[in-house]
Backbone of each chain as ProteinMPNN parsed JSONL, in Angstrom:
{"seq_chain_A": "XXXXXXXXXXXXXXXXXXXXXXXXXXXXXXXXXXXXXXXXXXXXXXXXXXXXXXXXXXXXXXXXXXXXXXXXXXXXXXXX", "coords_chain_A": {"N_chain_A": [[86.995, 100.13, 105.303], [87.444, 102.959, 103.951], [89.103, 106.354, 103.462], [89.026, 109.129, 102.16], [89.085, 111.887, 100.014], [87.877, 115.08, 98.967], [88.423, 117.937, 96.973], [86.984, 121.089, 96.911], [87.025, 123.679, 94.214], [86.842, 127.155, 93.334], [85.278, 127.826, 90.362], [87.757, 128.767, 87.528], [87.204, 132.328, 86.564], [85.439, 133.257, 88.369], [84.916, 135.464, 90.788], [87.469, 135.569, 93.531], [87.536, 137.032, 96.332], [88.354, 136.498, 98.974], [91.191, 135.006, 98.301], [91.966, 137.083, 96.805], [92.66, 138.521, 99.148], [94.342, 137.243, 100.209], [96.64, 137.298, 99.21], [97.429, 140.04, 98.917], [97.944, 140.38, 101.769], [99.946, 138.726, 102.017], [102.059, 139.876, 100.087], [101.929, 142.119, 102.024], [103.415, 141.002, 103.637], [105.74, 140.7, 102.917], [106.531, 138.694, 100.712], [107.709, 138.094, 97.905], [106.763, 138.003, 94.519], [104.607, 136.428, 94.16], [101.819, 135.707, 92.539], [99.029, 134.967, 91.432], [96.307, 134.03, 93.875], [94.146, 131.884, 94.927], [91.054, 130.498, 96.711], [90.476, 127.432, 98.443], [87.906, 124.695, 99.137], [88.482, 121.633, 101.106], [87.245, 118.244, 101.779], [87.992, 115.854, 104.556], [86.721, 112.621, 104.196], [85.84, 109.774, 105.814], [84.67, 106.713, 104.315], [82.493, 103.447, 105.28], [82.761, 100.058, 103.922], [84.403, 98.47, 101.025], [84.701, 99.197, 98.748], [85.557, 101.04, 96.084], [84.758, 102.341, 93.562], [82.047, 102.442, 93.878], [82.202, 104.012, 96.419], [83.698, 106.301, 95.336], [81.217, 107.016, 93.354], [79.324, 107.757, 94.61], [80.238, 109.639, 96.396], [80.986, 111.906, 95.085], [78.192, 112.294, 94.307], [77.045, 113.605, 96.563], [78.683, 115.552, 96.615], [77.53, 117.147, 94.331], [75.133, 117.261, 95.553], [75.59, 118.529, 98.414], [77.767, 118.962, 99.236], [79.559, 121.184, 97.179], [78.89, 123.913, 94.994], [77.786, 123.585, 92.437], [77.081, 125.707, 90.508], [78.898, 127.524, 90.437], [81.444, 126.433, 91.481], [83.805, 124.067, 91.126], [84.362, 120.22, 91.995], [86.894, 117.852, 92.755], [87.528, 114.259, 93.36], [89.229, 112.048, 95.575], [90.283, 108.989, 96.184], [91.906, 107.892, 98.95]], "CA_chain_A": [[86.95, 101.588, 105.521], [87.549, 104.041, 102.821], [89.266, 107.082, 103.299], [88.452, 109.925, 100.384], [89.25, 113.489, 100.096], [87.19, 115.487, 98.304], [88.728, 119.152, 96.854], [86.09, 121.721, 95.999], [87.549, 124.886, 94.088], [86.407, 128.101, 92.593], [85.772, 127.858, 88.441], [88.127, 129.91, 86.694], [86.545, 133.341, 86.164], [84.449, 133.249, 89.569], [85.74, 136.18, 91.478], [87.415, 135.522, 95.071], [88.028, 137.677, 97.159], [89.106, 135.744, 99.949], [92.099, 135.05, 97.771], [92.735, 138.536, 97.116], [92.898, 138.958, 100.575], [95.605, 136.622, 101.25], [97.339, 138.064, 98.046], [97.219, 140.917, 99.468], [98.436, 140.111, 103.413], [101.455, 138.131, 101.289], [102.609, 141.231, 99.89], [102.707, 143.219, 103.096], [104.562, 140.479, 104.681], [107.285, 140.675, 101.768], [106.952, 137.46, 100.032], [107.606, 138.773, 96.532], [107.345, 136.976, 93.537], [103.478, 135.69, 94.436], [101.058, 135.62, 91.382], [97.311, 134.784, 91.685], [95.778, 133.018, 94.879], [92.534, 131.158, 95.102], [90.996, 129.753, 98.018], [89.09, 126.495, 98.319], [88.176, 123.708, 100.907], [88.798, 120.393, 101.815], [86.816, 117.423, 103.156], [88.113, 114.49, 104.295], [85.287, 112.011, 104.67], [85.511, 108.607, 106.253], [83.141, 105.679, 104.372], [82.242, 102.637, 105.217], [82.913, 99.663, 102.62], [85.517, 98.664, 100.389], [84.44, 99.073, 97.097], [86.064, 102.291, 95.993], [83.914, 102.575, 92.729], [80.647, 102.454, 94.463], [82.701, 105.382, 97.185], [84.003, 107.346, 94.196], [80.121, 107.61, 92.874], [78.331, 108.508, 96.192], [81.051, 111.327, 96.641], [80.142, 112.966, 93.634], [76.628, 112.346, 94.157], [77.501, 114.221, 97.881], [79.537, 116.947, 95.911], [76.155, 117.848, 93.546], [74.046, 117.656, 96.288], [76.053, 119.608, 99.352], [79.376, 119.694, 99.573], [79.907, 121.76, 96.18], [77.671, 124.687, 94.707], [78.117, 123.34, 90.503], [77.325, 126.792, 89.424], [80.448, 128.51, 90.68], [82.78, 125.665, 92.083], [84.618, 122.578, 90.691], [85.188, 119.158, 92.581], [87.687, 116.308, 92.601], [87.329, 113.258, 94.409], [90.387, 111.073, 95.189], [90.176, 107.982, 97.032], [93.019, 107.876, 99.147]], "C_chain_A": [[87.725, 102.306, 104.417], [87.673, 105.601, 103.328], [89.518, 108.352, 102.168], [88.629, 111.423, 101.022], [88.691, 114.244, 98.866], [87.627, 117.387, 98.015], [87.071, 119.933, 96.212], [86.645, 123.629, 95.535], [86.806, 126.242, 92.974], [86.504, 127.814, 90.992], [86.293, 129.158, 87.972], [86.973, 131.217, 86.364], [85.471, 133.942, 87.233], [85.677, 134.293, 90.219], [85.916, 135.303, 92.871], [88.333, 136.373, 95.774], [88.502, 137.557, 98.116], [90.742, 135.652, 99.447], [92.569, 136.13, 97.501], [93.461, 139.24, 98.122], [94.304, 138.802, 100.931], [96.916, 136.863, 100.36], [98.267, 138.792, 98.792], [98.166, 140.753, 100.783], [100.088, 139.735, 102.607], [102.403, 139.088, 100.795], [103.544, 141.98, 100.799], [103.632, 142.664, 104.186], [106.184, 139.993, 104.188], [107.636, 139.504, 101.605], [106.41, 138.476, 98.676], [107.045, 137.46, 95.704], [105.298, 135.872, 93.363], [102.375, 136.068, 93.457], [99.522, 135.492, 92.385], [97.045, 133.742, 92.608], [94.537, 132.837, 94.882], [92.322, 130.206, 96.102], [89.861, 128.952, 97.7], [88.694, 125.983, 99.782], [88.542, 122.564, 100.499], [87.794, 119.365, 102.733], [87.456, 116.047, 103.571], [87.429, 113.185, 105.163], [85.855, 110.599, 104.919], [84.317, 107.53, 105.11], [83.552, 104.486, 104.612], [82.823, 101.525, 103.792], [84.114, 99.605, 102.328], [85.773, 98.755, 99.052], [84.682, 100.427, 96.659], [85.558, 102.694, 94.526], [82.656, 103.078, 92.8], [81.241, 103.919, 95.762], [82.638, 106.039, 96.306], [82.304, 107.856, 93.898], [79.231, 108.329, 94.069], [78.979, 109.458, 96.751], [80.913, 112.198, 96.117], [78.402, 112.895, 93.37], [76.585, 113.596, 95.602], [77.825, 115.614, 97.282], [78.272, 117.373, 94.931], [75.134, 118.097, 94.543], [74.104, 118.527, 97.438], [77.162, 120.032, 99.291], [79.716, 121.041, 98.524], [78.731, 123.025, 95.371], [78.595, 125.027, 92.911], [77.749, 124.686, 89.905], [78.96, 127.528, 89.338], [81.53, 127.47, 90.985], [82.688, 124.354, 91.254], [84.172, 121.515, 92.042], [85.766, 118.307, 92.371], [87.754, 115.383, 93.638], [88.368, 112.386, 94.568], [90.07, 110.395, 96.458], [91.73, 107.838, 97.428], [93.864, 106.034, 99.433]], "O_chain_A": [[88.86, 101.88, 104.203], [86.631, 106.195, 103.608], [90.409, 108.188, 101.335], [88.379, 111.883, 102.136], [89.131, 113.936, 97.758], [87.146, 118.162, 98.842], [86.3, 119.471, 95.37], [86.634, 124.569, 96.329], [86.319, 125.965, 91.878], [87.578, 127.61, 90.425], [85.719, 130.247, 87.944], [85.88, 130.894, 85.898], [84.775, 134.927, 86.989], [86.892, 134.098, 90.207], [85.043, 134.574, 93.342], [89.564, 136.39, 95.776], [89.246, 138.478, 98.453], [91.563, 136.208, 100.176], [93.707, 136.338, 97.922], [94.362, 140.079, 98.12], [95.12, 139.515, 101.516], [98.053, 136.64, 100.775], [99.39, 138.495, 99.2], [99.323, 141.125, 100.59], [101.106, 140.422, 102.693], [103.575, 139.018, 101.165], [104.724, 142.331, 100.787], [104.273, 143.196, 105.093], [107.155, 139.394, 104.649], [108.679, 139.034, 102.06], [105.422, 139.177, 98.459], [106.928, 136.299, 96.095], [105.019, 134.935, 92.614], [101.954, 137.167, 93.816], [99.179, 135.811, 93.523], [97.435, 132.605, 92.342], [93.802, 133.823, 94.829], [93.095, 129.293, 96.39], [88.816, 129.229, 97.111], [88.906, 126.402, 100.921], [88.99, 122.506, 99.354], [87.556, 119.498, 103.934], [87.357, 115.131, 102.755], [87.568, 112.879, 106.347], [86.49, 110.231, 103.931], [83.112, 107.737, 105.249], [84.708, 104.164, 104.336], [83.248, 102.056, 102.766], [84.979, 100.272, 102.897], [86.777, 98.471, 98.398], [83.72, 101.132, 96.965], [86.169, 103.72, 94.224], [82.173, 103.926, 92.05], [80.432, 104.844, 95.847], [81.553, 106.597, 96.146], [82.048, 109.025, 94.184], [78.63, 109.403, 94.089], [78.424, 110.167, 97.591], [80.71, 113.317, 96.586], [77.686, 113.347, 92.476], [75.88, 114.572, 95.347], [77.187, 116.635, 97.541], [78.303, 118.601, 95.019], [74.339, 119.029, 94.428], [73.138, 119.239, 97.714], [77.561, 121.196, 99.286], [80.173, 122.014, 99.124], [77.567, 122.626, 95.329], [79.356, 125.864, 92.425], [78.107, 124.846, 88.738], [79.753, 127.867, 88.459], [82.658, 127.82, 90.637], [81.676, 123.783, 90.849], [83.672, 122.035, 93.04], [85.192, 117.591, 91.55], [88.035, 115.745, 94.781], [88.555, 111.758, 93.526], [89.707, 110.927, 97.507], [92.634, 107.703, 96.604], [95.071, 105.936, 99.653]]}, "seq_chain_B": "XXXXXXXXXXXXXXXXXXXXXXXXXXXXXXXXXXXXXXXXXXXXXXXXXXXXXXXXXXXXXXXXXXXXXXXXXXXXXXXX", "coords_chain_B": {"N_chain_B": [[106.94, 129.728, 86.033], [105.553, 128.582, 88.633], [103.126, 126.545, 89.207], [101.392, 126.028, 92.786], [99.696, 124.265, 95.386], [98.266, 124.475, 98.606], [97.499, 122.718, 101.444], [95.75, 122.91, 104.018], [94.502, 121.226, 107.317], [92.982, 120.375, 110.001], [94.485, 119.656, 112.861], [94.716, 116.218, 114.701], [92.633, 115.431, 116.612], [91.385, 117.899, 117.622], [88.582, 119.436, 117.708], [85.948, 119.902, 115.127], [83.166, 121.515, 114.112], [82.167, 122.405, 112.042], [83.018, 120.227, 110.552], [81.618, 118.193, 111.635], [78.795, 119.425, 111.677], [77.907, 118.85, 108.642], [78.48, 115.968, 108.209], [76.258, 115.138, 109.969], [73.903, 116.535, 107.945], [74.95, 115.185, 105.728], [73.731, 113.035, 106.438], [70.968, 113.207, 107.164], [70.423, 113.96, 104.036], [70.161, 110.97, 103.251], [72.956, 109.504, 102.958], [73.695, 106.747, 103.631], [76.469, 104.535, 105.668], [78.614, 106.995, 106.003], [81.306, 107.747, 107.729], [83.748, 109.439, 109.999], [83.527, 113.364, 109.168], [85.792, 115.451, 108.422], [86.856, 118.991, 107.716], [88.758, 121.307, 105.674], [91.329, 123.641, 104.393], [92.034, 125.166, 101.15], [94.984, 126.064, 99.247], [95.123, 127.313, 96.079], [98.214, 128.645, 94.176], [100.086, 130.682, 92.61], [103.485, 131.027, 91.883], [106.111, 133.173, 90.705], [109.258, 132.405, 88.955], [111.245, 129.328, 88.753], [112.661, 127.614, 89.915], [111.815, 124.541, 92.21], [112.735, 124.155, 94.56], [112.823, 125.885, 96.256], [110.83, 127.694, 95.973], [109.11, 126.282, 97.545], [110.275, 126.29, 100.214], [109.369, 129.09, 100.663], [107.015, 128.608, 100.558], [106.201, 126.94, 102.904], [107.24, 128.726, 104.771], [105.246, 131.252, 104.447], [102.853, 129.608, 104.854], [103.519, 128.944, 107.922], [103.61, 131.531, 108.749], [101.328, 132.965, 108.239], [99.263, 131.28, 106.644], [98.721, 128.989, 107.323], [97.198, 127.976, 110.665], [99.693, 127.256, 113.145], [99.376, 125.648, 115.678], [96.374, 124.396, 116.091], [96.72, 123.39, 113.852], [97.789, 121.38, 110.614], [100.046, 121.745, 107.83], [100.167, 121.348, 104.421], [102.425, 121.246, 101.411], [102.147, 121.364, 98.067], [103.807, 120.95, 94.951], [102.743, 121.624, 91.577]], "CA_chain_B": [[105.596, 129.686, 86.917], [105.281, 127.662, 89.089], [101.948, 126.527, 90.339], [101.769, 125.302, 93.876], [98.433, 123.422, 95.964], [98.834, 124.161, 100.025], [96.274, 122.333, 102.072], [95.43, 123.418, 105.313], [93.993, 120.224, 107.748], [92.845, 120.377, 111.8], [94.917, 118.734, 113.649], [93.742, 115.222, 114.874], [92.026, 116.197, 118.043], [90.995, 119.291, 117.367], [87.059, 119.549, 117.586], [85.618, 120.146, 113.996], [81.823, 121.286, 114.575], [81.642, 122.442, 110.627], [83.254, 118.896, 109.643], [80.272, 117.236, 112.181], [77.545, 119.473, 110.811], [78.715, 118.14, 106.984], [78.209, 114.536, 109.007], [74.78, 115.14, 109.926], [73.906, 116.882, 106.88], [74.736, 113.756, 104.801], [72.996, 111.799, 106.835], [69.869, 113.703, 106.765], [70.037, 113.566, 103.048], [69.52, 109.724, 103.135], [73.796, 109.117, 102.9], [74.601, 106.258, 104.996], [78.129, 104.632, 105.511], [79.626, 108.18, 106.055], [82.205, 107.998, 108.928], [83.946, 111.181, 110.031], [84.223, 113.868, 108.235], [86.9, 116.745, 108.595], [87.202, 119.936, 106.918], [90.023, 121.888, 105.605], [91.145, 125.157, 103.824], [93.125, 124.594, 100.12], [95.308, 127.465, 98.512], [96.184, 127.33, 94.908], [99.169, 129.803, 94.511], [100.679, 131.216, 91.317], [104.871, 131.825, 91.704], [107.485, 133.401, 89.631], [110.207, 131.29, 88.913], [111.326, 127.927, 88.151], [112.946, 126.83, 91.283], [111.004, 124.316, 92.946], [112.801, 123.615, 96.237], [113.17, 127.62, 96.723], [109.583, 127.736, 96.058], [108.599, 125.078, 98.597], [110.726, 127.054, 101.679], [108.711, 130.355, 100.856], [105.904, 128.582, 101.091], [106.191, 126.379, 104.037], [106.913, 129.908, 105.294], [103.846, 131.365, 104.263], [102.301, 128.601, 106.028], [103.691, 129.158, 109.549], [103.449, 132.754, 109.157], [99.765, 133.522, 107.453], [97.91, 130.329, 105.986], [97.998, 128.26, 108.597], [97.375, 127.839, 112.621], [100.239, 125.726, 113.328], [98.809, 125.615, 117.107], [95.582, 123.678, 115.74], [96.499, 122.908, 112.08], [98.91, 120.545, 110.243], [99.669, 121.924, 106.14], [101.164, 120.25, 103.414], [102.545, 121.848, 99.838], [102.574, 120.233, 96.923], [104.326, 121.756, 93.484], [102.023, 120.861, 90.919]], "C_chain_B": [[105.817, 128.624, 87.83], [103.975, 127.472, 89.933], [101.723, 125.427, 91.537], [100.301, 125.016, 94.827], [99.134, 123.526, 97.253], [97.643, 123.574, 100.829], [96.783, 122.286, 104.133], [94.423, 122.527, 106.312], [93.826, 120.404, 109.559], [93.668, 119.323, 111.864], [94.191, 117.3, 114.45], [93.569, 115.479, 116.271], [91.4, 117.024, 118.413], [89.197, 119.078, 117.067], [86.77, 120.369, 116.135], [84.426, 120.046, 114.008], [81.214, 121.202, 113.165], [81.869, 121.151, 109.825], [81.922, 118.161, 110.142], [78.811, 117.662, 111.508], [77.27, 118.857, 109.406], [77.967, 116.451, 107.451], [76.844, 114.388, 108.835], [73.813, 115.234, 109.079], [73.801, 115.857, 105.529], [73.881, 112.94, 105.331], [71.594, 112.026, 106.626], [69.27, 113.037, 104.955], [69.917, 112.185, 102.38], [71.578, 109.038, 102.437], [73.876, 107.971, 103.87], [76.116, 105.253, 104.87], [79.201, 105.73, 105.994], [80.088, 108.173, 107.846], [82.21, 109.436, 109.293], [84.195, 111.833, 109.349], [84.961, 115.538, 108.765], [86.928, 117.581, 107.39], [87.948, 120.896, 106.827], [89.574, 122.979, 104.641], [92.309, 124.284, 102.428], [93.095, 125.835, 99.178], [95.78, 127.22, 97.886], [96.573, 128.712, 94.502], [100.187, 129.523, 93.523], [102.193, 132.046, 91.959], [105.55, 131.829, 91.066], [108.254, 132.444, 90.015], [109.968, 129.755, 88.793], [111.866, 126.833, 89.213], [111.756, 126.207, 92.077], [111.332, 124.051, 94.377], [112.923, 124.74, 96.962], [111.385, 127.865, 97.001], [108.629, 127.062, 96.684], [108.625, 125.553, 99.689], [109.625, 128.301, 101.928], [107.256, 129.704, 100.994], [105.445, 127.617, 102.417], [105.799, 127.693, 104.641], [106.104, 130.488, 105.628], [102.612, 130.8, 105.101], [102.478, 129.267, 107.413], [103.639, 130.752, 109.765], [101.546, 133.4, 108.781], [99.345, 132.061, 107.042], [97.31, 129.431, 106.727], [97.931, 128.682, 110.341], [98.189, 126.907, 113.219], [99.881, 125.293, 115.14], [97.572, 124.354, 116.891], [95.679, 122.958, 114.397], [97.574, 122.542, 111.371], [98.6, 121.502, 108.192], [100.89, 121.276, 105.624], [101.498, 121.104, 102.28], [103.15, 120.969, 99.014], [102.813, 121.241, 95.636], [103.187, 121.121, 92.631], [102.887, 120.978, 89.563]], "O_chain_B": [[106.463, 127.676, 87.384], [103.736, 128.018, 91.01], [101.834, 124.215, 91.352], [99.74, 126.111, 94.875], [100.238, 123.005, 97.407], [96.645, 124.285, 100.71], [97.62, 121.873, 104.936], [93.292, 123.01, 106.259], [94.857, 120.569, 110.21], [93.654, 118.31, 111.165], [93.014, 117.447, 114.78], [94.534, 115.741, 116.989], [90.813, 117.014, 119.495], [88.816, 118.484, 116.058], [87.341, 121.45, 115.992], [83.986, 118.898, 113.947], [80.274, 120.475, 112.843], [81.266, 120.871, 108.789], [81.187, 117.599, 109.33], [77.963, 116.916, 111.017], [76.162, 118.34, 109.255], [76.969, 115.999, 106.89], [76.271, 113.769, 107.938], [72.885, 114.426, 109.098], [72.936, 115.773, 104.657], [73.28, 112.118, 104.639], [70.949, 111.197, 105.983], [68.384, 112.245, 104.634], [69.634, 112.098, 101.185], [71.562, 108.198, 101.538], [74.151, 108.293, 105.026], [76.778, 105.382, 103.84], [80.363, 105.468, 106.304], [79.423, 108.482, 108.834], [81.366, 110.316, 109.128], [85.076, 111.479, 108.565], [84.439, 116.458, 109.394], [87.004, 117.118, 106.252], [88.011, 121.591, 107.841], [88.47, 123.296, 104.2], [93.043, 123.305, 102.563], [92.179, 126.429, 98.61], [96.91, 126.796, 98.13], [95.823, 129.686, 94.43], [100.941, 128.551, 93.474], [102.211, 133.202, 92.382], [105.947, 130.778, 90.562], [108.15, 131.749, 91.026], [108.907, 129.133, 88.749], [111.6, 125.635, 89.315], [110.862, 126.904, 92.556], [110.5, 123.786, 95.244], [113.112, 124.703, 98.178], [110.871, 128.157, 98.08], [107.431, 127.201, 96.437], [107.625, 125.55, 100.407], [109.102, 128.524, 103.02], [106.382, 130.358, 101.564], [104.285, 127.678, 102.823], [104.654, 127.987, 104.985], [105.835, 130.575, 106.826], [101.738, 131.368, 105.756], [101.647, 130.027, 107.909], [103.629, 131.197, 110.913], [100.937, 134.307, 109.348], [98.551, 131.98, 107.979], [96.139, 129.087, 106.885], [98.559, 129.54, 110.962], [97.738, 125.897, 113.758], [100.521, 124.323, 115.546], [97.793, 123.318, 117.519], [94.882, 122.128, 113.959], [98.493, 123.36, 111.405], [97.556, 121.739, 107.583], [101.977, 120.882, 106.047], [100.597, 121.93, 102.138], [104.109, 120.199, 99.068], [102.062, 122.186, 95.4], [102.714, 120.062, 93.042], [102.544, 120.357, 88.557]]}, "name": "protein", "num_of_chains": 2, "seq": "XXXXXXXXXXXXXXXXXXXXXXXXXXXXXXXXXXXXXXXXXXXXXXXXXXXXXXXXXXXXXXXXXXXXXXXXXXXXXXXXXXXXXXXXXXXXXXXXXXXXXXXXXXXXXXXXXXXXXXXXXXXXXXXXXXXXXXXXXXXXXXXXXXXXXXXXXXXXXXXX"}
């Protein structure tokens, strides 16, 4: 069993506004000092197997095909 | 600067219908192997200063006050 976490985050220059948001909220709850926020997700997927080469590629085959939308977002895959 | 990674995770127990649809979803697309999968929130967060163990408290903080649900949701921060 193979546990894997898979980040998927906004590419530089992609507006988010979600992150503005929480900018924003951070502010009015007087945490100073708080620069630029960007919001992503998180999966953390279960596989089968123990071959963590053959995981690593079928995560990133996963991340091009759903998890991730390659025009606007990044992913990194780390086998935990 | 300091730039800081907070990840935001359901608690284990916690019913995750968007991590199960994700599940199904792979499976559909001809994935198999894929256990469970869980999905999370992940905030990268731009702060002044150089202090990192000052800059750890404010954001635990952050956490239990705005990022997370500590009722349903475990978070972690990592300095990067």
């Amino acid at each position: 069993m193979i546990q894997a976490r898979v980040t998927v985050t906004l590419k530089n220059g992609v507006l988010d506004p979600q992150g503005k948001a929480i900018e924003g909220a951070l502010g009015t709850l007087g945490f100073d000092g708080v620069g630029q926020v960007r919001q992503g997700k998180v999966f953390d997927i279960e596989m089968d197997g123990a071959d963590k080469e053959s995981a690593r590629k079928k995560l990133s085959d996963m991340c091009e095909k759903l998890l991730a939308n390659t025009v606007i977002e990044d992913y990194a895959v780390d086998i935990l």
